[in-house]
PDB file of the backbone (N, CA, C, O) and the ligand in Angstrom, with CONECT records:
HET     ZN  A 101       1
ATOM      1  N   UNK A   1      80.063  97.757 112.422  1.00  0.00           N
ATOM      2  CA  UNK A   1      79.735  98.230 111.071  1.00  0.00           C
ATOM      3  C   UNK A   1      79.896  97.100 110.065  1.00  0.00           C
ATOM      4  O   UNK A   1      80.999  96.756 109.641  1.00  0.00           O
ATOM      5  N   UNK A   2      78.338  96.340 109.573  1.00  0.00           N
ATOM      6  CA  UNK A   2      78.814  95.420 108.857  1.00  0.00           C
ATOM      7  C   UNK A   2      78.901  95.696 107.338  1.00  0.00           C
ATOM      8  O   UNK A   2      77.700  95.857 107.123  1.00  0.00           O
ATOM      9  N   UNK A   3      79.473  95.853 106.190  1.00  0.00           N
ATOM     10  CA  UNK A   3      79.273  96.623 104.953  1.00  0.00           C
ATOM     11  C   UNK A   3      78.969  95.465 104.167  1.00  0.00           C
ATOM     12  O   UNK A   3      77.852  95.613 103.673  1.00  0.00           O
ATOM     13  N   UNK A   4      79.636  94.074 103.754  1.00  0.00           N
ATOM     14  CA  UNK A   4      79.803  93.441 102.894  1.00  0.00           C
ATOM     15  C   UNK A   4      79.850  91.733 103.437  1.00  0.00           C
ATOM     16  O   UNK A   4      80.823  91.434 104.129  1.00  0.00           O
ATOM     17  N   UNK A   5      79.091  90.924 103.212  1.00  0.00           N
ATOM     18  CA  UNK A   5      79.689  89.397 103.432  1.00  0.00           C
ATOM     19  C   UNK A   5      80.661  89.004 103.385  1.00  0.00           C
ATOM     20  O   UNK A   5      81.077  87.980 103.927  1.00  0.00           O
ATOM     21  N   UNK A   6      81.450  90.047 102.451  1.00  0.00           N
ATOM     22  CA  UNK A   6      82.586  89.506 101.641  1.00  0.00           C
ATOM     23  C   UNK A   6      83.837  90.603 102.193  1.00  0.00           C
ATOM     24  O   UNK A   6      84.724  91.084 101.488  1.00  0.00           O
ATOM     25  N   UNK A   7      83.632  90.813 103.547  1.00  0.00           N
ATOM     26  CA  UNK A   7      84.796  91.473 104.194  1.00  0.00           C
ATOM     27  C   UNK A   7      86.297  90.627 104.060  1.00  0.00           C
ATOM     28  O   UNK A   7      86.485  89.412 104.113  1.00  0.00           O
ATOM     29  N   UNK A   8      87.128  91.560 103.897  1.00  0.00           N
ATOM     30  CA  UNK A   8      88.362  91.018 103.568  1.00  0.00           C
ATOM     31  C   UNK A   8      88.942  89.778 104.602  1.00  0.00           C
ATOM     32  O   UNK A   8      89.454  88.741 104.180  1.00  0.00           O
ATOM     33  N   UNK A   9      88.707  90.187 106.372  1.00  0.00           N
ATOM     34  CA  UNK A   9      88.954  88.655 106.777  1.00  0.00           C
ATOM     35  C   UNK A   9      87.722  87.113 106.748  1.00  0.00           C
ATOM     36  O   UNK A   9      87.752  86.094 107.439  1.00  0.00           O
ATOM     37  N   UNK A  10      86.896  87.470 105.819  1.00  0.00           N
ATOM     38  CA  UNK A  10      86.141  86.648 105.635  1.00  0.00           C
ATOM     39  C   UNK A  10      86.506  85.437 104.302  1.00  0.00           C
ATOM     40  O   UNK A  10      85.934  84.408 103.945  1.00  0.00           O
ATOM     41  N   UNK A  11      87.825  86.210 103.791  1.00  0.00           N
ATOM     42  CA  UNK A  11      87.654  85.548 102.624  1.00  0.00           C
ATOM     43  C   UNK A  11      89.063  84.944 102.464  1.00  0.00           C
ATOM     44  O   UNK A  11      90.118  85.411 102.894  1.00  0.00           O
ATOM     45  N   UNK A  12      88.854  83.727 101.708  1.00  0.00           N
ATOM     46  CA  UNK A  12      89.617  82.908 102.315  1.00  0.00           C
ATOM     47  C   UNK A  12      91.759  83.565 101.539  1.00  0.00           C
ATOM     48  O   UNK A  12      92.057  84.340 100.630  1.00  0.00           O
ATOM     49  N   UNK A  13      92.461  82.911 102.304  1.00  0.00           N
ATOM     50  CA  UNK A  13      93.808  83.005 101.855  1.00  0.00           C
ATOM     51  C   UNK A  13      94.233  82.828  99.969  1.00  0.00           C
ATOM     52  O   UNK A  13      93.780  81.834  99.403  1.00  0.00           O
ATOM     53  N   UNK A  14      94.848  83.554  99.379  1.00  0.00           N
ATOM     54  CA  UNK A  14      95.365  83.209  98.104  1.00  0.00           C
ATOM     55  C   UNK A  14      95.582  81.945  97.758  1.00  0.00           C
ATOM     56  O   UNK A  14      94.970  81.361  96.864  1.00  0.00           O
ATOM     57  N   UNK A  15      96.791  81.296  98.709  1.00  0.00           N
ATOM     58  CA  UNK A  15      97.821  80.059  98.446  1.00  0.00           C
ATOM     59  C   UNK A  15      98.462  80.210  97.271  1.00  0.00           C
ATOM     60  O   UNK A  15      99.266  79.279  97.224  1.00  0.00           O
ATOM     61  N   UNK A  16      98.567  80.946  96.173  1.00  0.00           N
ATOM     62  CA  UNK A  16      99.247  80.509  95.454  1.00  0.00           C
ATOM     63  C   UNK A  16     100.913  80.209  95.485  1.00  0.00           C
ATOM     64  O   UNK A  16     101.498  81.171  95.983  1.00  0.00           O
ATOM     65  N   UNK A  17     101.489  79.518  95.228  1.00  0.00           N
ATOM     66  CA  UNK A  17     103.016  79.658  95.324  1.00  0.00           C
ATOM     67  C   UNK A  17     104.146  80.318  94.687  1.00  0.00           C
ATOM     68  O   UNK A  17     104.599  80.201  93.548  1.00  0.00           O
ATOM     69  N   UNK A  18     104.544  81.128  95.796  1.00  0.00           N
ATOM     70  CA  UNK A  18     105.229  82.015  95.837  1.00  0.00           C
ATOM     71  C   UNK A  18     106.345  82.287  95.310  1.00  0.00           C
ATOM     72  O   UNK A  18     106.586  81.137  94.942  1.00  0.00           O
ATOM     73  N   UNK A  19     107.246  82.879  94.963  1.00  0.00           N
ATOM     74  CA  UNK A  19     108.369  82.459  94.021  1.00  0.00           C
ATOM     75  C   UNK A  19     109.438  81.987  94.965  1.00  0.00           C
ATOM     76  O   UNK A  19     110.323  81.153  94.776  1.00  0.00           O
ATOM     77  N   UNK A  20     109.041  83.002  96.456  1.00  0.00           N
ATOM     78  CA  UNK A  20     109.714  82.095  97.668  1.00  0.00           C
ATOM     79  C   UNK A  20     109.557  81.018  97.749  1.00  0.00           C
ATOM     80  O   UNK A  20     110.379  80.522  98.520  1.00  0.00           O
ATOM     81  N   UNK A  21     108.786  80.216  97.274  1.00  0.00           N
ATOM     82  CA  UNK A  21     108.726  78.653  97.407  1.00  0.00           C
ATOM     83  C   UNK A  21     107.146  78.462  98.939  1.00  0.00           C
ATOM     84  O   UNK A  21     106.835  77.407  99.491  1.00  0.00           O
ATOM     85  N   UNK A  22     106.493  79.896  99.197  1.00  0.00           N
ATOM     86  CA  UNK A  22     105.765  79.399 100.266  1.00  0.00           C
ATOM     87  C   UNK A  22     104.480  79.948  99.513  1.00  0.00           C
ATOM     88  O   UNK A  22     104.474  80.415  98.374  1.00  0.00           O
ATOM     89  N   UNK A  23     103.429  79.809 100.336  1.00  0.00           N
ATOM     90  CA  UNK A  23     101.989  79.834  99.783  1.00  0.00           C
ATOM     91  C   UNK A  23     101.865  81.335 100.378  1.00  0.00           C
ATOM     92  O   UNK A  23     102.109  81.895 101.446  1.00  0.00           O
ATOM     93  N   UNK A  24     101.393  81.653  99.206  1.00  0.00           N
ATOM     94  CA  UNK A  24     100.637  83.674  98.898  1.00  0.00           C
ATOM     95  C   UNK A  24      99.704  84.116 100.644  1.00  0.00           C
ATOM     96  O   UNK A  24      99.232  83.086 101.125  1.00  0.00           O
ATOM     97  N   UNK A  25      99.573  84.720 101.063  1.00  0.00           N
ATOM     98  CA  UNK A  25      99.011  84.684 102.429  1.00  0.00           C
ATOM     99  C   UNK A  25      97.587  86.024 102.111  1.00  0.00           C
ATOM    100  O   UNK A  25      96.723  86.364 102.919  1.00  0.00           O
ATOM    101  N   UNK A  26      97.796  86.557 100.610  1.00  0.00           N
ATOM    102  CA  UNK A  26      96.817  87.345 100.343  1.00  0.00           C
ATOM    103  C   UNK A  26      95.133  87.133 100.176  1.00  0.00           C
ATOM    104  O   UNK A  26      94.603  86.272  99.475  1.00  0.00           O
ATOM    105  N   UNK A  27      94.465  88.113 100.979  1.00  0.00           N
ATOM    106  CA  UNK A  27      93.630  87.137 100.270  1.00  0.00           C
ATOM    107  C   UNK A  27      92.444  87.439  99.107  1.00  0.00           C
ATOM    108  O   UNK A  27      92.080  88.480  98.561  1.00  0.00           O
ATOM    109  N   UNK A  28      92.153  86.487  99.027  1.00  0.00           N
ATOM    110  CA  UNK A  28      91.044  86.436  97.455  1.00  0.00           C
ATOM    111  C   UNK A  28      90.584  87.346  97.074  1.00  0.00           C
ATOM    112  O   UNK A  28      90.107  87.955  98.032  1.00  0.00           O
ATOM    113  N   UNK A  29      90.388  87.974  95.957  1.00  0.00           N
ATOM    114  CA  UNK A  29      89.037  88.718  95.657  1.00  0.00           C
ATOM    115  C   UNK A  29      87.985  88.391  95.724  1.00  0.00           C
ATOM    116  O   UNK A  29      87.704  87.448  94.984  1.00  0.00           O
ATOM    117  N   UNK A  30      87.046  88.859  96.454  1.00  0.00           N
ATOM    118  CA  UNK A  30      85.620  88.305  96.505  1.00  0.00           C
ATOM    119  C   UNK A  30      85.345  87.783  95.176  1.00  0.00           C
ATOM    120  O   UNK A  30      85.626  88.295  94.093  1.00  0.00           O
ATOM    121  N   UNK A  31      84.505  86.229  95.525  1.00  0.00           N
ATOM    122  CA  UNK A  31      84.050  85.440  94.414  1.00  0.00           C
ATOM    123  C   UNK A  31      85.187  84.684  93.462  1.00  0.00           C
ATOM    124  O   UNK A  31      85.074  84.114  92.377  1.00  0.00           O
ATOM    125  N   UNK A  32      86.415  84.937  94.391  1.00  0.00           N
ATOM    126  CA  UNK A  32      87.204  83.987  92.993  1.00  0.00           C
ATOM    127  C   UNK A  32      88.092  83.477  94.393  1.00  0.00           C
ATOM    128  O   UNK A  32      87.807  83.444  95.590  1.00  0.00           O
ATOM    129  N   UNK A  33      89.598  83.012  93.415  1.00  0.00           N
ATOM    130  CA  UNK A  33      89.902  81.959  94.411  1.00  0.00           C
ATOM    131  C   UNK A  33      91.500  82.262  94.798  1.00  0.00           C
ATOM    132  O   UNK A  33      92.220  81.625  95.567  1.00  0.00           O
ATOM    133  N   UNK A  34      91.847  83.587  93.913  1.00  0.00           N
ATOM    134  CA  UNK A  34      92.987  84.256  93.903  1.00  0.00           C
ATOM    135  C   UNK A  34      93.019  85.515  94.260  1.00  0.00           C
ATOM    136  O   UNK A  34      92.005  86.202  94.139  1.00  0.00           O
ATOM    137  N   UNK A  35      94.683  86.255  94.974  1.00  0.00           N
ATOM    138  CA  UNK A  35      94.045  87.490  95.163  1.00  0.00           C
ATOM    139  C   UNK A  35      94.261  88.383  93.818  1.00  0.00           C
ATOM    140  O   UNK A  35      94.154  87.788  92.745  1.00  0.00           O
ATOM    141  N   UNK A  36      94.530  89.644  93.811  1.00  0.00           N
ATOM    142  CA  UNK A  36      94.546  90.330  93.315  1.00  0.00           C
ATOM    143  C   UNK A  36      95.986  90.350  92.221  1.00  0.00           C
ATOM    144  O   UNK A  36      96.135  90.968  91.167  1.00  0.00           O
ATOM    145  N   UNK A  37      96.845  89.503  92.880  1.00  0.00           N
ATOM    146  CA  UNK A  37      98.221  89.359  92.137  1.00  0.00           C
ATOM    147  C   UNK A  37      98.548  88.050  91.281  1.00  0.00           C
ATOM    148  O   UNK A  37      99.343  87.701  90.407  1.00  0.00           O
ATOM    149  N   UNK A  38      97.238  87.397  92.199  1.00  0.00           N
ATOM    150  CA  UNK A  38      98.031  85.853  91.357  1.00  0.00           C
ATOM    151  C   UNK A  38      96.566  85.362  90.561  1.00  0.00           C
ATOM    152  O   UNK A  38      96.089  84.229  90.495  1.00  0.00           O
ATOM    153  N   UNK A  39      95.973  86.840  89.904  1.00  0.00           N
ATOM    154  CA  UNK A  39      94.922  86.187  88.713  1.00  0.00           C
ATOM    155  C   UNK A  39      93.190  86.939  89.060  1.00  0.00           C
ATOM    156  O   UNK A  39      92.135  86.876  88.428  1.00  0.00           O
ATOM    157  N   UNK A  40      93.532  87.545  90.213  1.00  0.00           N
ATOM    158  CA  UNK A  40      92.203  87.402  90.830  1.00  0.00           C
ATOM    159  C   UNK A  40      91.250  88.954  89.716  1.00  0.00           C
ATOM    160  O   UNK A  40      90.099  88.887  89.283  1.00  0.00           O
ATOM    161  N   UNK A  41      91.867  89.710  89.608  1.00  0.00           N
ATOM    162  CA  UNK A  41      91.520  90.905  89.005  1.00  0.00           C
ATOM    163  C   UNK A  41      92.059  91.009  87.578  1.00  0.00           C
ATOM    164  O   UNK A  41      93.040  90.369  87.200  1.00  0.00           O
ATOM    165  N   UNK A  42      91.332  91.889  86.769  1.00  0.00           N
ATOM    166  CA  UNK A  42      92.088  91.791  85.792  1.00  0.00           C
ATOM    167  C   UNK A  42      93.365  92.830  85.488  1.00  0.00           C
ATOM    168  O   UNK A  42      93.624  93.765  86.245  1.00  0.00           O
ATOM    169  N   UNK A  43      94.186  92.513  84.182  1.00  0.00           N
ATOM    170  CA  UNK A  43      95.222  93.553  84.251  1.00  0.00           C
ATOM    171  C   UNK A  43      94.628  94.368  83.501  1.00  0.00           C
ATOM    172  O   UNK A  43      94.989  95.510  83.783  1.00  0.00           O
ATOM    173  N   UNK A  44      93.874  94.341  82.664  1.00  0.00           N
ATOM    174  CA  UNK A  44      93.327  95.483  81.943  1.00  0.00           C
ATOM    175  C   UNK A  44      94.035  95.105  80.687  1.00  0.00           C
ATOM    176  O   UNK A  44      94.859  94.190  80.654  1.00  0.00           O
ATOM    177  N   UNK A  45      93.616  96.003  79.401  1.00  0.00           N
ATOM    178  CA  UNK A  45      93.256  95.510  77.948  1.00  0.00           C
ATOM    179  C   UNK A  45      95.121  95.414  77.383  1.00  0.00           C
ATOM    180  O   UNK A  45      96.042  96.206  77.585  1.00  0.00           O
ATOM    181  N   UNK A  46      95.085  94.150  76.670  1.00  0.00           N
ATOM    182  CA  UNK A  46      96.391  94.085  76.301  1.00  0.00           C
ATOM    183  C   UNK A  46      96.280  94.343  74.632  1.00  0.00           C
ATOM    184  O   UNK A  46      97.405  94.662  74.247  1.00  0.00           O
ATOM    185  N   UNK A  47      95.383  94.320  73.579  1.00  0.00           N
ATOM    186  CA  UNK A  47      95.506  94.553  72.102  1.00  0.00           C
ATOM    187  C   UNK A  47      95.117  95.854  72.040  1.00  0.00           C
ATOM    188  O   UNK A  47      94.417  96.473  72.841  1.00  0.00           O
ATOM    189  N   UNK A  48      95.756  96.321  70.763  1.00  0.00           N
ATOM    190  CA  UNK A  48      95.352  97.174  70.356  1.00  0.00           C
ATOM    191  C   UNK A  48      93.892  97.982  70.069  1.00  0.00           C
ATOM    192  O   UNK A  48      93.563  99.167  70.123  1.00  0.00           O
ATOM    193  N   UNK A  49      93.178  96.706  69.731  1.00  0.00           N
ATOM    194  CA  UNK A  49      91.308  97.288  69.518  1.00  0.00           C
ATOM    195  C   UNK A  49      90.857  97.163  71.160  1.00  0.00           C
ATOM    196  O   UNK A  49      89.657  97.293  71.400  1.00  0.00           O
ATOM    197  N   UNK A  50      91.669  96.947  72.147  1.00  0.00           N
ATOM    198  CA  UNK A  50      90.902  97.108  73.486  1.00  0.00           C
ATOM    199  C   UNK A  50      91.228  97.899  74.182  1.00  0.00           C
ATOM    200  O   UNK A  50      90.545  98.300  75.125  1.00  0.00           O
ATOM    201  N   UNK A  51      92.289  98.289  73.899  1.00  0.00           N
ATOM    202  CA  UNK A  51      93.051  99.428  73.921  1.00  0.00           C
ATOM    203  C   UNK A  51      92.353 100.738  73.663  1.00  0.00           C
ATOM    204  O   UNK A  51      92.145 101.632  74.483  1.00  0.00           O
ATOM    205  N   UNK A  52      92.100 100.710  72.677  1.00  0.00           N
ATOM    206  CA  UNK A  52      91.437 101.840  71.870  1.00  0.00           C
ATOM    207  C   UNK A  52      89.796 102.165  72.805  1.00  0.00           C
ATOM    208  O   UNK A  52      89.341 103.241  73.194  1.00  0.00           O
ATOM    209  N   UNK A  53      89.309 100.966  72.911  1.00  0.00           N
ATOM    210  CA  UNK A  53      87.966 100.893  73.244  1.00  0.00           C
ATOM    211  C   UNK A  53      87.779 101.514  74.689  1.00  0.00           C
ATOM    212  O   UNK A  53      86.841 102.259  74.974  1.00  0.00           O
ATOM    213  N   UNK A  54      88.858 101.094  75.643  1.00  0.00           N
ATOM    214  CA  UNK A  54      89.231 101.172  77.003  1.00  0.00           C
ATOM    215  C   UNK A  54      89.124 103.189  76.933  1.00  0.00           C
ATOM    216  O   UNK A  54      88.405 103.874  77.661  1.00  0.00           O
ATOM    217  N   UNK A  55      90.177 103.761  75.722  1.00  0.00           N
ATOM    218  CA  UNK A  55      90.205 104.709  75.780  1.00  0.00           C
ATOM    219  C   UNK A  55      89.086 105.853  75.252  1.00  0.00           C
ATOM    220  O   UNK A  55      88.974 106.985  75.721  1.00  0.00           O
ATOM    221  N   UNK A  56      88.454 105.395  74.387  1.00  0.00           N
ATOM    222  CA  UNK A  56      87.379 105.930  74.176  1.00  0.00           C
ATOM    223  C   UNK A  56      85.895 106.132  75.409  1.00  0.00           C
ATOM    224  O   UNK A  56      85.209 107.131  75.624  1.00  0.00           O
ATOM    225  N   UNK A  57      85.832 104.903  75.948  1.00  0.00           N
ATOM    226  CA  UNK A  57      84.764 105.000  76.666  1.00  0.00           C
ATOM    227  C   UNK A  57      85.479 105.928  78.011  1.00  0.00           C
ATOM    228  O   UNK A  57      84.679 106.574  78.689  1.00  0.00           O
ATOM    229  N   UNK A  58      86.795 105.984  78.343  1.00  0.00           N
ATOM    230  CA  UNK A  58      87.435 106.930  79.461  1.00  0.00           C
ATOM    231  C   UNK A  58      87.083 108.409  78.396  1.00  0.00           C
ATOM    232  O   UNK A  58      86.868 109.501  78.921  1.00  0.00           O
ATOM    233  N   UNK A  59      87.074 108.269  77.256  1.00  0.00           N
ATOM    234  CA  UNK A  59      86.965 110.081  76.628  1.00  0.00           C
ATOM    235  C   UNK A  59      85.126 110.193  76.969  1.00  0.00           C
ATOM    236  O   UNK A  59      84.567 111.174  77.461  1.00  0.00           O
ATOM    237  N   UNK A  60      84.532 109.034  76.587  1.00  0.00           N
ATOM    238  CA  UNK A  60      83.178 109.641  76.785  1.00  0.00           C
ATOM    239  C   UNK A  60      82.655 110.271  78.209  1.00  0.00           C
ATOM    240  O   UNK A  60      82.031 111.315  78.404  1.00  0.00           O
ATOM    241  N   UNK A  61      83.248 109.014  79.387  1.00  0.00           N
ATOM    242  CA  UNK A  61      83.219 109.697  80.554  1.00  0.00           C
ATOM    243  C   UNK A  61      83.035 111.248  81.118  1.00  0.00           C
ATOM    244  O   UNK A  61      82.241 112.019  81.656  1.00  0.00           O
ATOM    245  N   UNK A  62      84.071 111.144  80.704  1.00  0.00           N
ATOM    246  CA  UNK A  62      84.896 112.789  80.983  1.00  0.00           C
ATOM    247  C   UNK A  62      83.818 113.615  79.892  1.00  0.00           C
ATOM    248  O   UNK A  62      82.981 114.436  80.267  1.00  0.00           O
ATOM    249  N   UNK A  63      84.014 113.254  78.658  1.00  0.00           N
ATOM    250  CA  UNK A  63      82.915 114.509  78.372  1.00  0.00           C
ATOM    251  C   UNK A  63      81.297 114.501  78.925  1.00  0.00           C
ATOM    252  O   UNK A  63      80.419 115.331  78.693  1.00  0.00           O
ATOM    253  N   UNK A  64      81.254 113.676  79.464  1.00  0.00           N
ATOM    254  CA  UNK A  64      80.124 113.656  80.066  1.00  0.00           C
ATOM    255  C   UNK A  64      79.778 114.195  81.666  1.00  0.00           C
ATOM    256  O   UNK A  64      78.716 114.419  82.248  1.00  0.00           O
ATOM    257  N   UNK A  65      81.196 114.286  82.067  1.00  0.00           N
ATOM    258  CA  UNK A  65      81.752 114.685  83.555  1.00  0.00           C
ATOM    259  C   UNK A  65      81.794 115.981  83.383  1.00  0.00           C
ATOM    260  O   UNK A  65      81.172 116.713  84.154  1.00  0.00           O
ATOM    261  N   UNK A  66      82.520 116.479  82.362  1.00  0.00           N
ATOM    262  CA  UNK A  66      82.667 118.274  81.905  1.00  0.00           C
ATOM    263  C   UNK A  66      81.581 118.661  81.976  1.00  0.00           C
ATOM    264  O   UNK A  66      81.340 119.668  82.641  1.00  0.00           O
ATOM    265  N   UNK A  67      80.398 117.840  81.177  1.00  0.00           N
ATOM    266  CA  UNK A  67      79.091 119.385  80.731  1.00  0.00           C
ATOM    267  C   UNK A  67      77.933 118.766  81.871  1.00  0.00           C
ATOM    268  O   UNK A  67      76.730 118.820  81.615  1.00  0.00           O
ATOM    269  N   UNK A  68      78.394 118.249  82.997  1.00  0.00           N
ATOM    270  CA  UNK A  68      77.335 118.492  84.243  1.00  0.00           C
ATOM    271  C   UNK A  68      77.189 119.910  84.308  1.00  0.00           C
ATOM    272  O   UNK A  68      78.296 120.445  84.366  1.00  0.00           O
ATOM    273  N   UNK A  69      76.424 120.564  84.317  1.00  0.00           N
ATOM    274  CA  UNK A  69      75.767 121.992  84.987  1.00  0.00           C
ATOM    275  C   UNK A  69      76.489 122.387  86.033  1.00  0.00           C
ATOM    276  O   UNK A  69      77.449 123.155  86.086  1.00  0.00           O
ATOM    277  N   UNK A  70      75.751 121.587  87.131  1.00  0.00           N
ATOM    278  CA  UNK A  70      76.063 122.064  88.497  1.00  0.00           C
ATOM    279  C   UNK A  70      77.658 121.220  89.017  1.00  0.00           C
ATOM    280  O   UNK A  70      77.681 120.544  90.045  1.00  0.00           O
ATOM    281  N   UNK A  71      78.437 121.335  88.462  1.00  0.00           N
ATOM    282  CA  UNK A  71      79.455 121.149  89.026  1.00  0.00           C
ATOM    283  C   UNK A  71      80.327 121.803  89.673  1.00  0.00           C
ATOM    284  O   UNK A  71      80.651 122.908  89.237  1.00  0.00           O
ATOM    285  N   UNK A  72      80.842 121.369  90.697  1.00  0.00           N
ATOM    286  CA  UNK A  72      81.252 122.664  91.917  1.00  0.00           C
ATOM    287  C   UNK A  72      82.903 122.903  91.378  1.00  0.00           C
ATOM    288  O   UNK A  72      83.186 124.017  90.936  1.00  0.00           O
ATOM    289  N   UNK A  73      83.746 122.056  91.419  1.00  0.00           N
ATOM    290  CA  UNK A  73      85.081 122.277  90.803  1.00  0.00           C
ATOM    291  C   UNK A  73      84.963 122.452  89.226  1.00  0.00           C
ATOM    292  O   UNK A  73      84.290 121.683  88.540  1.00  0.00           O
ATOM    293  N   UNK A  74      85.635 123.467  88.742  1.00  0.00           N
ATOM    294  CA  UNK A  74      85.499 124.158  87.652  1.00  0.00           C
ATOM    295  C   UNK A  74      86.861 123.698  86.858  1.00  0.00           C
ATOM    296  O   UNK A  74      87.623 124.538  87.337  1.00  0.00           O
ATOM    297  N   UNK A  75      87.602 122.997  86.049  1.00  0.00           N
ATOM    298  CA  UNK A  75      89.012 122.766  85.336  1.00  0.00           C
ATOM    299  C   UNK A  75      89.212 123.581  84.690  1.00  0.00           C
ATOM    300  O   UNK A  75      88.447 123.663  83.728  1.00  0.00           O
ATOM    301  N   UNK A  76      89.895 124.241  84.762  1.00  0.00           N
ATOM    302  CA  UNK A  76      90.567 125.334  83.680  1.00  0.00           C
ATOM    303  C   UNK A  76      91.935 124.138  82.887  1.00  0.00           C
ATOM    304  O   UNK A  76      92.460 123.133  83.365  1.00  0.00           O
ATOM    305  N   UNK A  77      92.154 124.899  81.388  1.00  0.00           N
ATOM    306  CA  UNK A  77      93.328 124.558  81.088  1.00  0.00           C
ATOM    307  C   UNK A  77      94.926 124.913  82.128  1.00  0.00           C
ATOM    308  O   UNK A  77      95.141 125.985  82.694  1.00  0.00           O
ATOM    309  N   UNK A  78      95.466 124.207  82.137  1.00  0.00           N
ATOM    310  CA  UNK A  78      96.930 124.653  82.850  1.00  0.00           C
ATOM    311  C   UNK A  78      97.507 125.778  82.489  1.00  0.00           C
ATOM    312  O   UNK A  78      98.239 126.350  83.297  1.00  0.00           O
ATOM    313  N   UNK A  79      97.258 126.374  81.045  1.00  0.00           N
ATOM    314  CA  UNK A  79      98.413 127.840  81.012  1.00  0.00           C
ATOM    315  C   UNK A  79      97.277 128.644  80.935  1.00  0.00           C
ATOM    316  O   UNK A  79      97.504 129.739  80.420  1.00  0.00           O
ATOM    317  N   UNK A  80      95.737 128.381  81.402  1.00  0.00           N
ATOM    318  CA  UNK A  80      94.972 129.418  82.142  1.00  0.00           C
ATOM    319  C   UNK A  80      95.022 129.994  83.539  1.00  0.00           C
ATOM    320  O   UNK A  80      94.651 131.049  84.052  1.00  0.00           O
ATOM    321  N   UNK A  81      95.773 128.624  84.061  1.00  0.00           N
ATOM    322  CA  UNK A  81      96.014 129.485  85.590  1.00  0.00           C
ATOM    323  C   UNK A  81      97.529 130.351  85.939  1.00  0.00           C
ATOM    324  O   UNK A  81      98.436 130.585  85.140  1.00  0.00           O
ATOM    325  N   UNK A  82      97.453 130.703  87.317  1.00  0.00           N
ATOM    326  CA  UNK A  82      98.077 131.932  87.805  1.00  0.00           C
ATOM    327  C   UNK A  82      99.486 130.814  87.644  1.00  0.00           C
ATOM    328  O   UNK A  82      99.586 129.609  87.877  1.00  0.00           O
ATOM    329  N   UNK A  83     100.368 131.729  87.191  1.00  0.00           N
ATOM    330  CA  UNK A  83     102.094 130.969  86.914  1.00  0.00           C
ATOM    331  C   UNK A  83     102.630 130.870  88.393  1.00  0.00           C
ATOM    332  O   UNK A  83     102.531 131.819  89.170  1.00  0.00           O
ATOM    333  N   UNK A  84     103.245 129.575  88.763  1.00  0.00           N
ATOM    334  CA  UNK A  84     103.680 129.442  89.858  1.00  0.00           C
ATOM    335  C   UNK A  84     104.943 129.919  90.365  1.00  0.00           C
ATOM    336  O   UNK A  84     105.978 129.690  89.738  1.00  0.00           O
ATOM    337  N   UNK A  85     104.946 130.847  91.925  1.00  0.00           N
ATOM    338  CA  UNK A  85     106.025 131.140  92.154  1.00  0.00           C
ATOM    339  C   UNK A  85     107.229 130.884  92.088  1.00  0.00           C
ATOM    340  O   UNK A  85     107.434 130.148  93.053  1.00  0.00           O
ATOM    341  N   UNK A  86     108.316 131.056  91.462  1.00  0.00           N
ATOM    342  CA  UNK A  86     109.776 130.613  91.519  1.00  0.00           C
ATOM    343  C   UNK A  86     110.633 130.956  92.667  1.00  0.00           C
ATOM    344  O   UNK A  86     111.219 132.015  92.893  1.00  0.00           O
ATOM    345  N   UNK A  87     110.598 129.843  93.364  1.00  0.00           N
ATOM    346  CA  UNK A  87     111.758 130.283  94.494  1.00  0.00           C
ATOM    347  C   UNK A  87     113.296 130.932  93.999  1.00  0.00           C
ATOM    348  O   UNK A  87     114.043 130.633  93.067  1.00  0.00           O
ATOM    349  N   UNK A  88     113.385 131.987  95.114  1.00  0.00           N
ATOM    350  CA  UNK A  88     114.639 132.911  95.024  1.00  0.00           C
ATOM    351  C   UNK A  88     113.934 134.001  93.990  1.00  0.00           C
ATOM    352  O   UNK A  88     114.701 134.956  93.861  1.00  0.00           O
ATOM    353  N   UNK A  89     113.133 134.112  93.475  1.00  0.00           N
ATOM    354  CA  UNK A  89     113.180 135.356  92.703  1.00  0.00           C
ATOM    355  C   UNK A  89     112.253 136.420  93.093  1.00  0.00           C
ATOM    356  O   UNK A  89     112.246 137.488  92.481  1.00  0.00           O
TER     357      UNK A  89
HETATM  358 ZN    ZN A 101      98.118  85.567  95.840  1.00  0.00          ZN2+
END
């Protein structure tokens, strides 16, 4: 099953150095030269206006996820559903 060029043992080792003092054995994210810990991905938005932006386009998502039609799982609010049993009573 071949999926990707860029299969994980295809790609080469991290190296970065380790705080152990030895070279990272992870490896790369496809197309870069680090893995995932030492730079390779991002951490995601650190200011405030990216912040904001990050969260808005996650609100548009979702309202756009809600008013599909045919959607098979239905979300109710939480104190719409059935109250959960309390053990011992
Ligand atoms: Zn690494």
């Amino acid at each position: 099953m071949m999926r990707s060029p860029t299969r994980r043992k295809d790609r080469p080792r991290c190296g970065a150095k380790t705080r152990a003092g030895g070279a990272c054995l992870v490896r790369a994210e496809p197309g870069k030269a680090r893995c995932r810990f030492h730079g390779g991905l991002s951490t995601g938005p650190k200011t405030e206006a990216g912040r904001a932006r990050i969260a808005e386009a996650q609100r548009e998502r979702w309202r756009a996820y809600r008013e599909q039609p045919d959607r098979q799982r239905v979300s109710r609010p939480i104190h719409a559903r059935a109250p959960a049993r309390v053990m011992g009573s």
